[in-house]
C-alpha positions as CSV (number, residue, x, y, z in Angstrom):
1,X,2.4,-5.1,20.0
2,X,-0.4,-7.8,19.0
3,X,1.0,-10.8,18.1
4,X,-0.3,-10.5,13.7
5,X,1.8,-7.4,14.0
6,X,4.7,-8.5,15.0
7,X,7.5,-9.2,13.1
8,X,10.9,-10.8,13.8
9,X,14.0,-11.3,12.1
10,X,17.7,-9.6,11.9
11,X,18.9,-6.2,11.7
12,X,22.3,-5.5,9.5
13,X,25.4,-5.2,11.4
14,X,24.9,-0.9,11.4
15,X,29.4,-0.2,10.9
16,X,28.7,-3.0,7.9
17,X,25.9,-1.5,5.9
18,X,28.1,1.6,5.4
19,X,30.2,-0.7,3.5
20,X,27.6,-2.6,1.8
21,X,25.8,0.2,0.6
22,X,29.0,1.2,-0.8
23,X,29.4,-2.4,-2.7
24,X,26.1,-2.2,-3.6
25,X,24.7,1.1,-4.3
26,X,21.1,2.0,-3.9
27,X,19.6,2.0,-7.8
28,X,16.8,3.8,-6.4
29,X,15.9,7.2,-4.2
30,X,14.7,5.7,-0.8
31,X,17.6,3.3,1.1
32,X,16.3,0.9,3.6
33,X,19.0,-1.6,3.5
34,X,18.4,-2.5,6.8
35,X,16.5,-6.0,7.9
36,X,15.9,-9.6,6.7
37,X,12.8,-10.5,7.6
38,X,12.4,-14.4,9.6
39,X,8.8,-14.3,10.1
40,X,5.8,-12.0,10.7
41,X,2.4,-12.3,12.8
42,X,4.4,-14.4,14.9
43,X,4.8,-14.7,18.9
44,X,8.0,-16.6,18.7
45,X,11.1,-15.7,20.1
46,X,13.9,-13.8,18.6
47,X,16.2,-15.8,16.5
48,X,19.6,-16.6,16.8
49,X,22.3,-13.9,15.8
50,X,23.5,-15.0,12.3
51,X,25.9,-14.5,9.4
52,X,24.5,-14.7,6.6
53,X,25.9,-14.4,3.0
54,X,24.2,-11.9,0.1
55,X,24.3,-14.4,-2.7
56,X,22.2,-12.1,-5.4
57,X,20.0,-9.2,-6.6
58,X,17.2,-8.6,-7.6
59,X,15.2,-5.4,-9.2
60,X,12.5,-5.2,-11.5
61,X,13.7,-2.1,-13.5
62,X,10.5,-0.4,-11.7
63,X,11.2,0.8,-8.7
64,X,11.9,-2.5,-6.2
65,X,15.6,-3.6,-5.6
66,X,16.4,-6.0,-2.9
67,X,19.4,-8.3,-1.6
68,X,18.8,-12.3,-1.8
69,X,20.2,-13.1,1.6
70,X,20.9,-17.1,2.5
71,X,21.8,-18.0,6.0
72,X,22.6,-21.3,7.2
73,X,22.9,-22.3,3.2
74,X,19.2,-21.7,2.5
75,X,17.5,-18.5,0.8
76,X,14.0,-20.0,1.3
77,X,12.2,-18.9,4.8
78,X,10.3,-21.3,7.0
79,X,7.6,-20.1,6.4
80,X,7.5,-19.7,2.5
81,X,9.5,-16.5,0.3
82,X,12.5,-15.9,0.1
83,X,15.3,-14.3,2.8
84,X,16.2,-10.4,1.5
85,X,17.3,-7.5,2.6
86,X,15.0,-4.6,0.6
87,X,17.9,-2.3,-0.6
88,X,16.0,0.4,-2.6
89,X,12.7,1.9,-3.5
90,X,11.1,3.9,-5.3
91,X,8.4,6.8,-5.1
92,X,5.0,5.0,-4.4
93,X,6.9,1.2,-3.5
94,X,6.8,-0.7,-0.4
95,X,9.2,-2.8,1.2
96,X,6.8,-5.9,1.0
97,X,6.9,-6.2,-2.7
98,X,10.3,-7.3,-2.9
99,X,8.8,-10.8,-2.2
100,X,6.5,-10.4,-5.3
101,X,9.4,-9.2,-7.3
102,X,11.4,-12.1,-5.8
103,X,9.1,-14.7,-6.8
104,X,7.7,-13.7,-10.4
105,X,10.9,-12.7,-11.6
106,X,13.9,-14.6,-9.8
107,X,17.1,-12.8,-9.1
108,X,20.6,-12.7,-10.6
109,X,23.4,-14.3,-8.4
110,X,26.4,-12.4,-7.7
111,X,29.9,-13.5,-8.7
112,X,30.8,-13.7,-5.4
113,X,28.3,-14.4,-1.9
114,X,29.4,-11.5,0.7
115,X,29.2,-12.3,4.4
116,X,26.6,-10.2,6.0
117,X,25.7,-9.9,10.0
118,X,23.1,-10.2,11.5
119,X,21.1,-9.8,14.9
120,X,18.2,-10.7,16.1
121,X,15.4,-8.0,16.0
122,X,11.7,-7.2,16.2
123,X,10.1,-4.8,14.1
């Protein structure tokens, strides 16, 4: 894979995100639910495996719903945006515009942070 394609991060614990997608069901008709994104275009190595904690939501009534996601107390990426886990989407959305949604409308926080694993991955 060339090195602007390349995209690493960490993949949801698979046994947990049958329980997270029952805490936190999908608002919309395509589940992803899968990966938080570190970086992309990138030739560095993996990252550490992690625990992270969901902290909020966010979804812009339109089709984009996505888990804010801080791990090691931060929700803000090296690199700039925000740490998420896309949840939903609907017909005709991508994954990638749960950072616009993120950043022009913010996200709600949730009453209580859940503990999330992760490991390290390459997509």
């Amino acid at each position: 894979m060339a090195e602007d394609e390349r995209i690493i991060g960490w993949l949801v614990d698979q046994k947990q995100r049958v329980e997270l997608l029952q805490q936190f069901p999908p608002r919309y008709e395509t589940t992803l639910a899968d990966h938080v994104t570190l970086e992309s275009g990138t030739d560095a190595p993996l990252p550490e495996a992690a625990v992270g904690e969901i902290v909020g939501r966010a979804d812009d009534g339109e089709g984009v719903e996505a888990l804010v996601v801080a791990i090691d107390g931060s929700t803000d990426r090296p690199g700039g945006g925000t740490y998420h886990i896309t949840w939903s989407l609907a017909e005709g959305r991508e994954a990638r515009e749960s950072n616009d949604v993120i950043d022009r409308d913010g996200w709600s926080d949730l009453d209580l942070p859940e503990p999330v694993t992760l490991h390290p991955a390459e997509f």
